[in-house]
C-alpha positions as a Python dict, from the first residue, in 0.01 Angstrom:
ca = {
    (1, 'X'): (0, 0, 0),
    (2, 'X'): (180, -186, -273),
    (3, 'X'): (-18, -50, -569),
    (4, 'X'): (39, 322, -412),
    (5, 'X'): (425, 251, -346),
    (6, 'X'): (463, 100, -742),
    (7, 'X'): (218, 407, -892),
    (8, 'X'): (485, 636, -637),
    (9, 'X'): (766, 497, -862),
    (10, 'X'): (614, 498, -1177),
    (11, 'X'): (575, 863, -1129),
    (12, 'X'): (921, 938, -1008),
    (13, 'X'): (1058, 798, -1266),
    (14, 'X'): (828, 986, -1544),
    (15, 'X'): (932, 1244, -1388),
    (16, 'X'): (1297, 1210, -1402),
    (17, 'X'): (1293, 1119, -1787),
    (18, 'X'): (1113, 1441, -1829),
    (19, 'X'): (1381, 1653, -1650),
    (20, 'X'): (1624, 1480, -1825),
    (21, 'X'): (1525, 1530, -2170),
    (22, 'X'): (1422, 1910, -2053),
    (23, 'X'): (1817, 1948, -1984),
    (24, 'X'): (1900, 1778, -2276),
    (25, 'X'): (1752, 2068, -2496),
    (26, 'X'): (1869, 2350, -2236),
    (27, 'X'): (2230, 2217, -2318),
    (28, 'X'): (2207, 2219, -2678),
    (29, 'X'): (2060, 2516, -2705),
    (30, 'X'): (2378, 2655, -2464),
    (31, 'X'): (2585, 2487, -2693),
    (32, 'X'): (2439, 2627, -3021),
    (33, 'X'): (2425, 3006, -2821),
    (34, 'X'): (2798, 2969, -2799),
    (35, 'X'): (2938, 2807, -3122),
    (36, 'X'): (3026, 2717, -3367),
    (37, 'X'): (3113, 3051, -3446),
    (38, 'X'): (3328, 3149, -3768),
    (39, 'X'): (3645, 3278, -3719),
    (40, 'X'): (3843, 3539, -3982),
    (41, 'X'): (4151, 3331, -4038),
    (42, 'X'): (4502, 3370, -4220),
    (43, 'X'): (4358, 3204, -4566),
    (44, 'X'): (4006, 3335, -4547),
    (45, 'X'): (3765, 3610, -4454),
    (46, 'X'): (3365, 3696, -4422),
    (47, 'X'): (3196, 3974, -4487),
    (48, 'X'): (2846, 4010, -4258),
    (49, 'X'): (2564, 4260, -4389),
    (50, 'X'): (2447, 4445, -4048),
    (51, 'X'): (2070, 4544, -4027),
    (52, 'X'): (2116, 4888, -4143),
    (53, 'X'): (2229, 4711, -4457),
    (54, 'X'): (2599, 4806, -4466),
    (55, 'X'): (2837, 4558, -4497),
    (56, 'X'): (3155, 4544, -4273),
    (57, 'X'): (3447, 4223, -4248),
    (58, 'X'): (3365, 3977, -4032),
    (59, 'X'): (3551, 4058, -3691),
    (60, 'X'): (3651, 3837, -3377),
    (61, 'X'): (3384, 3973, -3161),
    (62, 'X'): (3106, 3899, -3394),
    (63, 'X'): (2906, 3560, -3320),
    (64, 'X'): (2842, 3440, -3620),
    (65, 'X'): (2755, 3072, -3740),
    (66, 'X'): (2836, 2922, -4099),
    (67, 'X'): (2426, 2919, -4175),
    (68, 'X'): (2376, 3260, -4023),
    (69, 'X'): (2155, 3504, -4297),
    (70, 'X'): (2365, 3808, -4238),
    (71, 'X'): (2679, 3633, -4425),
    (72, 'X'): (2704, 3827, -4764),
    (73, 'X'): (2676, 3486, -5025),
    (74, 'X'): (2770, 3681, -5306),
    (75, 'X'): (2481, 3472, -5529),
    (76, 'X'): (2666, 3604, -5864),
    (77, 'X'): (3002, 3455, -5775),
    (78, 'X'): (3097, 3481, -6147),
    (79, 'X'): (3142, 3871, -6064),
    (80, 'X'): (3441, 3783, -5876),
    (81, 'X'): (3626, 3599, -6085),
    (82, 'X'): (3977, 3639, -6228),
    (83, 'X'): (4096, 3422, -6564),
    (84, 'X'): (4386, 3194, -6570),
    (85, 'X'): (4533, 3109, -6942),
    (86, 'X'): (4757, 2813, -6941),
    (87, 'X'): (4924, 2865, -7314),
    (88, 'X'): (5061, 2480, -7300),
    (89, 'X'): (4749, 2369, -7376),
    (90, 'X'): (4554, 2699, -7500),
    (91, 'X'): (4310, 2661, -7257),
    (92, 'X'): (4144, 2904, -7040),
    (93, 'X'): (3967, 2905, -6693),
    (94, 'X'): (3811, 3105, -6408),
    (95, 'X'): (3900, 3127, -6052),
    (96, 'X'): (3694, 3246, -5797),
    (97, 'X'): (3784, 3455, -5518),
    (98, 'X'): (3456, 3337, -5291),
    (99, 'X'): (3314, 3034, -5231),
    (100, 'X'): (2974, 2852, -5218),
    (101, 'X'): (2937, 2990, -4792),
    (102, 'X'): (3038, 3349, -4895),
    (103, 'X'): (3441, 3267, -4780),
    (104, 'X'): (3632, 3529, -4940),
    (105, 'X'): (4031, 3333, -4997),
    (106, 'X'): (4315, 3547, -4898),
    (107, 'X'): (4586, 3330, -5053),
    (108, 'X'): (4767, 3477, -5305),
    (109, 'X'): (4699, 3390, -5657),
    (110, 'X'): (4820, 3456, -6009),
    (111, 'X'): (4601, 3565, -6271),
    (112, 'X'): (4686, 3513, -6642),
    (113, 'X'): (4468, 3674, -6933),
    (114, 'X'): (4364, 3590, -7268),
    (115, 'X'): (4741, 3712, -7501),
    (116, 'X'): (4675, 4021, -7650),
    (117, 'X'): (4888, 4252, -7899),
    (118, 'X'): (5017, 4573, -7816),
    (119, 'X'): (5221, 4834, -8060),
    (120, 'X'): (5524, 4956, -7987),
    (121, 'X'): (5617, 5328, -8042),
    (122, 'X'): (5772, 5246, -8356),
    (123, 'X'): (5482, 5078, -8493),
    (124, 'X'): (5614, 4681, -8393),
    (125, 'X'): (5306, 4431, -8282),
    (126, 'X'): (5368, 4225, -8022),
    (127, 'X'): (5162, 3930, -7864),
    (128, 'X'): (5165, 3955, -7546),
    (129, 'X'): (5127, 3694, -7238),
    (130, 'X'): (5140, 3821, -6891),
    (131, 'X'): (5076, 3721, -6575),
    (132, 'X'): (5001, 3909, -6202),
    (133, 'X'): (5001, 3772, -5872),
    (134, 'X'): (4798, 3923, -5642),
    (135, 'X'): (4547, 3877, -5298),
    (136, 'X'): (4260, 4034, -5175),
    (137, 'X'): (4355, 4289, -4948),
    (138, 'X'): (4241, 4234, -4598),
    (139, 'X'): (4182, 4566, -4511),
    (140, 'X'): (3992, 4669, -4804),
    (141, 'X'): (3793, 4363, -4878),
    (142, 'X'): (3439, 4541, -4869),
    (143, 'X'): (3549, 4708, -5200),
    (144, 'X'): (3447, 4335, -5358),
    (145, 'X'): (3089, 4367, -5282),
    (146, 'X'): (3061, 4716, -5440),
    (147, 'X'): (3239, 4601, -5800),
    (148, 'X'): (3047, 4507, -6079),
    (149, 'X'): (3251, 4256, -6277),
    (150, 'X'): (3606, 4196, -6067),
    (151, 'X'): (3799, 4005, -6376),
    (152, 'X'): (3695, 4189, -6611),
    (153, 'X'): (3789, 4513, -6472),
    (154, 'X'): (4159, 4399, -6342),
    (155, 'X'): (4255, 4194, -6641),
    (156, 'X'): (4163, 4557, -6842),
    (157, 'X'): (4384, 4688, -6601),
    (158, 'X'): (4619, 4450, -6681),
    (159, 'X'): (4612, 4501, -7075),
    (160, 'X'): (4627, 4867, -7043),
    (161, 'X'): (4900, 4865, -6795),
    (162, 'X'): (5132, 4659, -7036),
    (163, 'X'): (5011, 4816, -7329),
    (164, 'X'): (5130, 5187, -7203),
    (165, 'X'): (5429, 5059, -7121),
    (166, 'X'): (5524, 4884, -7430),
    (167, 'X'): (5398, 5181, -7629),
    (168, 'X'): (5586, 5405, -7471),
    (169, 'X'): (5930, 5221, -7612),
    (170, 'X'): (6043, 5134, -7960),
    (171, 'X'): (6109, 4760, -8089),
    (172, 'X'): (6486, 4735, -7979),
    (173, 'X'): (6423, 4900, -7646),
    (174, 'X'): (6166, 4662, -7587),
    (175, 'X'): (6408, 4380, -7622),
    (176, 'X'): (6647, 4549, -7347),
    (177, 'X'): (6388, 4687, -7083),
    (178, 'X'): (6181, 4361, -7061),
    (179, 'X'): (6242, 4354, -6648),
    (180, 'X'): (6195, 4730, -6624),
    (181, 'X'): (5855, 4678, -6765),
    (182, 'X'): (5744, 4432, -6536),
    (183, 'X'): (5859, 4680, -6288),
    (184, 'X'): (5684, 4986, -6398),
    (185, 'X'): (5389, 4760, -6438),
    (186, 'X'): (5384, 4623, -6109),
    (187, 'X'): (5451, 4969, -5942),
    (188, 'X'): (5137, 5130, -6187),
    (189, 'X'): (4902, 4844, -6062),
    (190, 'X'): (5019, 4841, -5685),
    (191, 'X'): (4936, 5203, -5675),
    (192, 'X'): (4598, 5228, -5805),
    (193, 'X'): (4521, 5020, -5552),
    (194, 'X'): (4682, 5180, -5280),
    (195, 'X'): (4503, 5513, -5423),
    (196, 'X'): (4843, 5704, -5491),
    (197, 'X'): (4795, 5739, -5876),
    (198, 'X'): (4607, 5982, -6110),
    (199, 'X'): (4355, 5755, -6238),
    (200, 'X'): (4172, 5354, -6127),
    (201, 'X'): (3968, 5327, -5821),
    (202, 'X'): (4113, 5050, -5585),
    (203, 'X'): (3979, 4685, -5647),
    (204, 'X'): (4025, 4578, -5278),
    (205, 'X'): (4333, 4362, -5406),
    (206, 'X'): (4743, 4371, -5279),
    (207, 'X'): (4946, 4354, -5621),
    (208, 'X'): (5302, 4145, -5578),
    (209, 'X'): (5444, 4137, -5957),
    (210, 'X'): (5361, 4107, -6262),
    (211, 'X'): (5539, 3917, -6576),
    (212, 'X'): (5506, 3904, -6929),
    (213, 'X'): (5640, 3771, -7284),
    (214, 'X'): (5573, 3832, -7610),
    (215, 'X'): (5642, 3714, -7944),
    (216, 'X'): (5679, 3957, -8258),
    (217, 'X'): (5395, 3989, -8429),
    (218, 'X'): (4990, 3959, -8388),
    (219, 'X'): (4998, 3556, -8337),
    (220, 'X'): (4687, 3540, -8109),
    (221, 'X'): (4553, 3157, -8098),
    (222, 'X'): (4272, 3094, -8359),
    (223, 'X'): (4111, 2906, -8135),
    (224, 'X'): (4070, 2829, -7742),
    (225, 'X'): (3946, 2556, -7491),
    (226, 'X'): (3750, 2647, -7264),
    (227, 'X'): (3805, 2416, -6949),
    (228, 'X'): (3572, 2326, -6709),
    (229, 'X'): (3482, 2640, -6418),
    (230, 'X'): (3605, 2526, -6091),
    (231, 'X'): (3250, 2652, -5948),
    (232, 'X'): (2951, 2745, -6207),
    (233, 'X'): (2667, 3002, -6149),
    (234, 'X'): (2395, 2876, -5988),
    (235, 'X'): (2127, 2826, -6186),
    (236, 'X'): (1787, 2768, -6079),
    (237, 'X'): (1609, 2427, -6218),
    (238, 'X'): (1880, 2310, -6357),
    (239, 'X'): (1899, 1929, -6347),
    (240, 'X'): (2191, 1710, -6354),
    (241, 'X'): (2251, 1677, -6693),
    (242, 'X'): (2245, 2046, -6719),
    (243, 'X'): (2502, 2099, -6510),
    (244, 'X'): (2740, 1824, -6640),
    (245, 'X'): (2711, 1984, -6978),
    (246, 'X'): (2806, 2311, -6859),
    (247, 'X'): (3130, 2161, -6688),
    (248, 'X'): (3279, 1997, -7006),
    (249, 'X'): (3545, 2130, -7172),
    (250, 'X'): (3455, 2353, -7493),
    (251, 'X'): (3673, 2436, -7793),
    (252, 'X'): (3566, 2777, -7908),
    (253, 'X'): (3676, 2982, -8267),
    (254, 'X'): (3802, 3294, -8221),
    (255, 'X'): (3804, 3560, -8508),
    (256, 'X'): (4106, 3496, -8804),
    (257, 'X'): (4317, 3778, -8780),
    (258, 'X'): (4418, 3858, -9151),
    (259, 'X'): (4765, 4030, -9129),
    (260, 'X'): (4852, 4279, -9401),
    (261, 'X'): (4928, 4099, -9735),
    (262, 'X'): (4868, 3779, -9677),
    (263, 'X'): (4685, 3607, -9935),
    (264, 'X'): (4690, 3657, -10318),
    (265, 'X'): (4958, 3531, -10506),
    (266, 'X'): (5233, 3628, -10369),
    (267, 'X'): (5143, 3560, -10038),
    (268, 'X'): (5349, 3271, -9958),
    (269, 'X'): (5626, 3423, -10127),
    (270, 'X'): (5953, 3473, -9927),
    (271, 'X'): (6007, 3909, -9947),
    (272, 'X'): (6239, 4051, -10054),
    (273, 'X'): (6437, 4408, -9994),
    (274, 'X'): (6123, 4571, -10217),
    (275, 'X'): (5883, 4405, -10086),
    (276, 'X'): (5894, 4469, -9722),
    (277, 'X'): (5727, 4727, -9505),
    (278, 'X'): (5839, 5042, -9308),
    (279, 'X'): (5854, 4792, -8987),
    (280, 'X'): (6023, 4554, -9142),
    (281, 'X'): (6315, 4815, -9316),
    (282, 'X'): (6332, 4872, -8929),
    (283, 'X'): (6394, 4542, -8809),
    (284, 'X'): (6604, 4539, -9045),
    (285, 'X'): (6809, 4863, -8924),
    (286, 'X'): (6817, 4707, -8602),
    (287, 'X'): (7015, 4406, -8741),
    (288, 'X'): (7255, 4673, -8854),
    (289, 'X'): (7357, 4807, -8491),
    (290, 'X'): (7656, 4754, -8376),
    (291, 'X'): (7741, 4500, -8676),
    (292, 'X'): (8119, 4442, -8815),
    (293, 'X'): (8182, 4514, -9214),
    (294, 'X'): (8203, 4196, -9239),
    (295, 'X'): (7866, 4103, -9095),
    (296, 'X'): (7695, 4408, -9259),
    (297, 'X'): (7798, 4251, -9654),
    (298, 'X'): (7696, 3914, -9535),
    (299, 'X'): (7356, 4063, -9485),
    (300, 'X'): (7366, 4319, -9778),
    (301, 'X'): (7457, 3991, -9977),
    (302, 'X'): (7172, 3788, -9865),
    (303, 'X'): (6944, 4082, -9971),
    (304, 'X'): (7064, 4076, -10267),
    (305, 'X'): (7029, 3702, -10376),
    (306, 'X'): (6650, 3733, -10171),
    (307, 'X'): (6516, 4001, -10446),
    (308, 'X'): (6711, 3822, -10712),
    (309, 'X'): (6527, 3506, -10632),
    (310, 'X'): (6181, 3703, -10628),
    (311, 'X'): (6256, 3818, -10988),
    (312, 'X'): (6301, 3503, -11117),
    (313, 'X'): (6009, 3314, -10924),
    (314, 'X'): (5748, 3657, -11068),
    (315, 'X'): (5909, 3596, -11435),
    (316, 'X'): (5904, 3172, -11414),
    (317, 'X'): (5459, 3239, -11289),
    (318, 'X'): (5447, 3442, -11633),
    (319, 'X'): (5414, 3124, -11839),
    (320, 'X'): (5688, 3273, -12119),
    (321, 'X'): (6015, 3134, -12152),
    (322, 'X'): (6297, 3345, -11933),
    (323, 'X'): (6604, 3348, -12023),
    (324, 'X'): (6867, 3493, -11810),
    (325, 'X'): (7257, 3538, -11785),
    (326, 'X'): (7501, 3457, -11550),
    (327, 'X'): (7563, 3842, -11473),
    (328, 'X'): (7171, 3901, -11445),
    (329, 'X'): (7198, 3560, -11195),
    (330, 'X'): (7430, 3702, -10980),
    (331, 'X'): (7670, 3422, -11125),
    (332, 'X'): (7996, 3608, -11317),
    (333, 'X'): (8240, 3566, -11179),
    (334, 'X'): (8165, 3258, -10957),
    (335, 'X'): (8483, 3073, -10898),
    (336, 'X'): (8371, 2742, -10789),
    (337, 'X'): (8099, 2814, -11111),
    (338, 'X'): (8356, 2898, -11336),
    (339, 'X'): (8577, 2549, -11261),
    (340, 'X'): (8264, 2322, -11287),
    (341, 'X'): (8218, 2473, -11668),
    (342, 'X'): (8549, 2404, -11710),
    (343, 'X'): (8540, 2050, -11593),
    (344, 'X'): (8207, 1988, -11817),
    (345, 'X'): (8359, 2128, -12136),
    (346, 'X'): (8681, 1935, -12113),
    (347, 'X'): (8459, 1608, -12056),
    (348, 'X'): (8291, 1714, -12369),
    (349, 'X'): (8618, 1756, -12545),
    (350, 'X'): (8731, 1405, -12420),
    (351, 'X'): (8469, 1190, -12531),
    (352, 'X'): (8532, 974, -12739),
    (353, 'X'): (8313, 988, -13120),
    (354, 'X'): (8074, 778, -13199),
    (355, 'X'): (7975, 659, -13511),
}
């Protein structure tokens, strides 16, 4: 009775540990059933591919885990993009709009292209830096899985939406609508993507403002760093070293821009009144707006000495000897001139002879 009593318990308790691990699994499979599920927040969104194949944003009635297939990964991530120029350091990156798990960010972010140059209407280059803050729009974010290249297409957008407007004004107007350009710009890019204007398909994105500067002339950097991308391409095979070489900083050339007549011998020569340019004579008429006579012969008189100085700096290259009066010089009639002569020749006068 003993050894059937002990083979009794032996059993029971087999059998317990059996139910028990049994209800074990039944509650982690309940608990894997019901979550964790991912949840369309205030910062970031999904997209989920249904079996049909379309794709629709992840909504709060969908169950659907962080490892489930149907999540759109978005395996070319470079595709959405954006660039971010820091001109401090003339360096440039790329931002990404998705992640490694296919999270699409809804923060707000500010992209800054590569500078550029744009003409104005009177035939003025500018360089030009700008700078638009933007977020995906919720309620359009399946336009991101049907675009091609993201960055490139909005900072094109970007370059033409500045460039219109900058064309569109001469040089001095330029200088005293800066503010109404960022505002025309902002309103142009806001409603291509809200569908109301002629021309751009909508990029899925909410524009907020955009800002630029400029500086006169075509002074784009002769050279850029290229800093390290906040999330590379994947790439497969590629071994560790691979990939640290990739994320290194890399200082790239960029084509010389050779600006009309530089170079030659007279191209570090200062111009003067017959030297300059039809856009130059303009900048030049703009100094004259709005100018007192007395201000306007100040600047008539500085012309003057500038083309006098050229003549003597082309004749002194020659070789020959140049000899020049004080009339040709600019110098008859110099008062302060006239009394240093003066002073000289009645030194001369006063010295005593020597034998």
């Amino acid at each position: 009775m003993a050894e059937i009593s002990a083979v009794s318990t032996g059993l029971i308790v087999s059998v317990l540990l059996a139910l028990l691990v049994i209800g074990v699994a039944i509650a982690a499979l309940i608990h894997r059933s019901r979550g964790p599920f991912i949840l369309s927040g205030d910062d970031e969104t999904y997209l989920v591919r249904n079996p049909d194949g379309r794709i629709q944003p992840l909504t709060a009635d969908m169950q659907v885990r962080f490892d489930d297939p149907r999540i759109v990964q978005f395996q070319r991530r470079q595709h959405l993009r954006f660039p971010v120029y820091d001109p401090r350091f003339n360096s440039l990156a790329y931002d990404h709009l998705v992640t490694e798990s296919g999270a699409i960010s809804l923060r707000i972010h500010t992209t800054t292209p590569f500078p550029f140059t744009a003409v104005t209407n009177d035939g003025h280059e500018v360089t030009v830096t700008s700078a638009v803050s933007f977020c995906v729009n919720r309620e359009r974010v399946t336009d991101l899985a049907r675009l091609g290249d993201f960055g490139d297409q909005f900072e094109r957008r970007i370059r033409s939406a500045f460039s219109g407007a900058i064309g569109r004004r001469r040089d001095e107007q330029l200088r005293e609508s800066h503010h109404e350009i960022e505002r025309e710009v902002t309103g142009e890019l806001a409603g291509m993507e809200a569908g109301s204007g002629d021309l751009g398909m909508p990029l899925g994105v909410s524009v907020f403002e955009a800002r630029f500067s400029y500086r006169n002339g075509s002074t784009l950097p002769s050279e850029v760093t290229m800093a390290s991308p906040a999330m590379a391409p994947d790439k497969a095979g590629a071994s560790p070293e691979d990939a640290d070489a990739g994320s290194a900083p890399r200082r790239l050339a960029l084509a010389d821009v050779t600006q009309p007549g530089d170079g030659g011998p007279r191209g570090t020569d200062t111009p003067g009144a017959m030297q300059f340019l039809g856009t130059d004579l303009d900048k030049l008429l703009d100094q004259f707006r709005d100018r007192s006579p007395e201000q306007i012969s100040a600047l008539l008189s500085m012309m003057e000495m500038q083309t006098r100085q050229n003549i003597v700096s082309m004749l002194a290259k020659s070789g020959g000897l140049v000899v020049f009066s004080a009339r040709e010089l600019g110098l008859d009639g110099n008062a302060a001139l006239t009394e240093r002569l003066q002073a000289m020749a009645s030194e001369i006068e006063d010295a005593p002879e020597t034998e």
